[in-house]
C-alpha positions as CSV (number, residue, x, y, z in Angstrom):
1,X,144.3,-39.1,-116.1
2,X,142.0,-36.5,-116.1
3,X,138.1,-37.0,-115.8
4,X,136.4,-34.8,-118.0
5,X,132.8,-34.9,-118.7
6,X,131.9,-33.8,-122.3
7,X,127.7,-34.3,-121.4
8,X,125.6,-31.3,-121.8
9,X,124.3,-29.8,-118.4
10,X,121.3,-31.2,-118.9
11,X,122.1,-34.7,-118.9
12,X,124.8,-34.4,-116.4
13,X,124.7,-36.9,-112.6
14,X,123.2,-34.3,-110.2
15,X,125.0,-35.1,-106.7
16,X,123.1,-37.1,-105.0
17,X,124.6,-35.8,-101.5
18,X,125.8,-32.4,-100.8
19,X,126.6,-31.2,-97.2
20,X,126.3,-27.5,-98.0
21,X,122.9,-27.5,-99.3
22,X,121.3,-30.0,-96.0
23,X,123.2,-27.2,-94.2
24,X,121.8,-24.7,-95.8
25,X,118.1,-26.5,-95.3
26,X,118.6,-27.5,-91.6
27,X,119.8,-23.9,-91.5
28,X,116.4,-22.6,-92.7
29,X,114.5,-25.1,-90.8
30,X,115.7,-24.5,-87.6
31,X,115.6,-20.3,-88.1
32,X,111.7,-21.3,-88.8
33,X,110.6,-22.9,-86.2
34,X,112.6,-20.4,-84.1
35,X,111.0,-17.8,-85.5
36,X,107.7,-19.3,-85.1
37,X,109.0,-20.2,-81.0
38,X,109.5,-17.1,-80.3
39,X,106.8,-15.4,-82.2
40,X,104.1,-17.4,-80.1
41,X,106.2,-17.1,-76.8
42,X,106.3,-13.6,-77.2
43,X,102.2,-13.6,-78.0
44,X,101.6,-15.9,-74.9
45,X,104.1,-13.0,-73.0
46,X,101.6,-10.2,-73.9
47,X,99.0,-12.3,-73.5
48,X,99.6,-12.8,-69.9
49,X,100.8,-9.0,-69.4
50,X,97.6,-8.2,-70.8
51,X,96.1,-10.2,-68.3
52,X,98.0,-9.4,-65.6
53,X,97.1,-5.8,-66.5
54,X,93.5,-6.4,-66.4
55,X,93.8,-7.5,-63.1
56,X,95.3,-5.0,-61.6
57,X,93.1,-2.5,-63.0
58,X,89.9,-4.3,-61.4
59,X,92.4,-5.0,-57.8
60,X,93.4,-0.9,-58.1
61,X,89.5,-0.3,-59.1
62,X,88.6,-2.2,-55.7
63,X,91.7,-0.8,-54.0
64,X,90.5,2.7,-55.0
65,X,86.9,1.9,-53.7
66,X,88.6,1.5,-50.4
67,X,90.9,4.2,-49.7
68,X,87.6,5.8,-50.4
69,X,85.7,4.3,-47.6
70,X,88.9,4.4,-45.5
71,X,88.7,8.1,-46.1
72,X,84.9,7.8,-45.5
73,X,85.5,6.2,-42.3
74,X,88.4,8.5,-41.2
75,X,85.5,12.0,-41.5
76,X,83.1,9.5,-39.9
77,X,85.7,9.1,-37.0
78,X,86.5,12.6,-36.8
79,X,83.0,13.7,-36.1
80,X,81.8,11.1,-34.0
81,X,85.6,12.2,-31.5
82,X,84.2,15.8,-31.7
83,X,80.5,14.6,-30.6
84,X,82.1,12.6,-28.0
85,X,84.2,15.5,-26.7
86,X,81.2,17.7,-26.6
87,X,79.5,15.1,-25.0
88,X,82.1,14.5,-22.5
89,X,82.1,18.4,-21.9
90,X,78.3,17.9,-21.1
91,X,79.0,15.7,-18.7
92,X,81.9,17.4,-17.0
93,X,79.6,20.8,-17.0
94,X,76.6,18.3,-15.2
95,X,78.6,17.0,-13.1
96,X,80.2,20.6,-12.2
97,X,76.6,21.9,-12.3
98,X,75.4,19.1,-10.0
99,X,77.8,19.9,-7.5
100,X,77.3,23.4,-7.4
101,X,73.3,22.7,-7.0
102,X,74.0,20.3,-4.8
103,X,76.3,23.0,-2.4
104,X,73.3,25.4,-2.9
105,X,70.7,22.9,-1.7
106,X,73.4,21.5,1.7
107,X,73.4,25.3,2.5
108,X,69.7,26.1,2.3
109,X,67.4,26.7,5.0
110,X,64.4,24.7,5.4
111,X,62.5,27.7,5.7
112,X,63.7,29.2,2.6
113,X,62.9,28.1,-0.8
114,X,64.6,29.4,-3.7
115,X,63.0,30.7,-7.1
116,X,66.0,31.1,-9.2
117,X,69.8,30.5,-9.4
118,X,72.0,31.9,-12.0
119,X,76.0,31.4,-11.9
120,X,77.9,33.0,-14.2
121,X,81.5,31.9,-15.9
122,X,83.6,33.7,-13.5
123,X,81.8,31.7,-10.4
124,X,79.4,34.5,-9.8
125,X,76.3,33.7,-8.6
126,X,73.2,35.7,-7.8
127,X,69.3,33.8,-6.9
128,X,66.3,35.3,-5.3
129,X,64.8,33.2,-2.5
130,X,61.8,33.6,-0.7
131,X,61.1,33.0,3.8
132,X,58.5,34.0,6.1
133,X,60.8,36.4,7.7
134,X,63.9,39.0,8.0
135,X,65.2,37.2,10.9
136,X,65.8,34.1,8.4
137,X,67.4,35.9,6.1
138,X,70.2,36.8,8.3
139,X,70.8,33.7,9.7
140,X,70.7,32.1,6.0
141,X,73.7,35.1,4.9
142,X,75.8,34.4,8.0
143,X,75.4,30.3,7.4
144,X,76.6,31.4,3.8
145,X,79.4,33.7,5.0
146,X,80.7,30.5,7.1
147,X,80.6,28.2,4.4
148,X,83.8,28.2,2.7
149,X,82.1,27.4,-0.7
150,X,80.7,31.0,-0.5
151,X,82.5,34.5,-0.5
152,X,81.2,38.0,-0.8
153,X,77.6,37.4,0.1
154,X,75.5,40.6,-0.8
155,X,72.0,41.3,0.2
156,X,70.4,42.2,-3.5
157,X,66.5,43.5,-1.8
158,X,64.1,42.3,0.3
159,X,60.3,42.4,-0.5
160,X,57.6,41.8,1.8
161,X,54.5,40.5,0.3
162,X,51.3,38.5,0.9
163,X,50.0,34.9,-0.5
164,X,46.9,33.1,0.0
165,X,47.6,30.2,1.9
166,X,44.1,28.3,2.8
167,X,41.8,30.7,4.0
168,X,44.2,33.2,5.1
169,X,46.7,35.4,4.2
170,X,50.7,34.4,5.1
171,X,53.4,37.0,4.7
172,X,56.7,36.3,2.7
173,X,59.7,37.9,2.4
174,X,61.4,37.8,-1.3
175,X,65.2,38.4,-1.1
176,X,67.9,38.5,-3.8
177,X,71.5,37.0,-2.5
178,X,74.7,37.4,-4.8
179,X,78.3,36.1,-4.2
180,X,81.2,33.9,-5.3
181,X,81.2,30.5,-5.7
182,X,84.1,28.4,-5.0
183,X,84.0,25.1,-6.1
184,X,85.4,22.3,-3.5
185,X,88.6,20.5,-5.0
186,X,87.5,16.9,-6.4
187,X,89.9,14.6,-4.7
């Protein structure tokens, strides 16, 4: 036969164990505490990107302080290669310079004594030079003429004067030479 309950509501046996509403509960539960998971690991996440941010600002800050000192360094480097080529250009004109004084002085006379050299760009030269006579003049050209250093020697003028030497007067000659200068070949 049938069961029929004539109870009110009211006064009726609740169940005392119902699978759809633990379900139902568990269901709840559980979408809590996952919601509350992955609300925090998402917080720690930004957290840590925030972070990570941070740091590479301050790394890019200190990278950027750098590049600048690199670029610092590179203008510091450029000028100090252009001082050091002008340098070395000093020293490759003394040393030219040298050599050429030093073919000047090998072909000088020890009776002649020069007052001033100028050589020009294109190996021109021209000095004045003073002796105690016309006779050393000409042998001080044609020792010039046989050097092979020296081409187109030209006689400038020659001045005769007087200097006090002691208690007497000596005469000089003053003369003005010109010519081409043709550097040896460094070997």
């Amino acid at each position: 036969m049938a069961n029929i309950n004539l109870l009110p509501v009211e006064y009726r046996e609740k169940e005392k164990f119902s699978l759809r509403r633990v379900l139902i509960i568990l269901f709840v539960v559980i979408l809590a505490f996952g919601s509350a998971y992955l609300y925090f690991s998402l917080e720690l996440q930004i957290d840590y990107k925030e972070q990570e941010l941070k740091t590479m600002k301050s790394e890019l800050t200190a990278i950027e302080k750098v590049i600048k000192e690199v670029k610092d360094l590179e203008k510091d480097k450029k000028l100090i290669e252009e001082r050091i080529a002008v340098i070395q250009g000093l020293f490759d004109n003394q040393s030219h310079l040298s050599r050429i004084l030093g073919e000047f002085s090998a072909s000088i006379l020890d009776e002649v004594w020069m007052d001033n050299l100028s050589l020009s760009a294109n190996q021109t030269f021209d000095f004045t030079a003073n002796t105690f006579n016309n006779y050393l003049i000409a042998k001080y050209m044609v020792a010039m003429k046989n050097d092979e250093t020296f081409d187109n020697i030209e006689l400038g003028y020659v001045r005769k004067s007087k200097i006090k030497e002691e208690d007497r007067d000596v005469e000089i000659v003053n003369f003005k030479l010109s010519g081409i200068f043709i550097p040896k070949r460094l070997e």
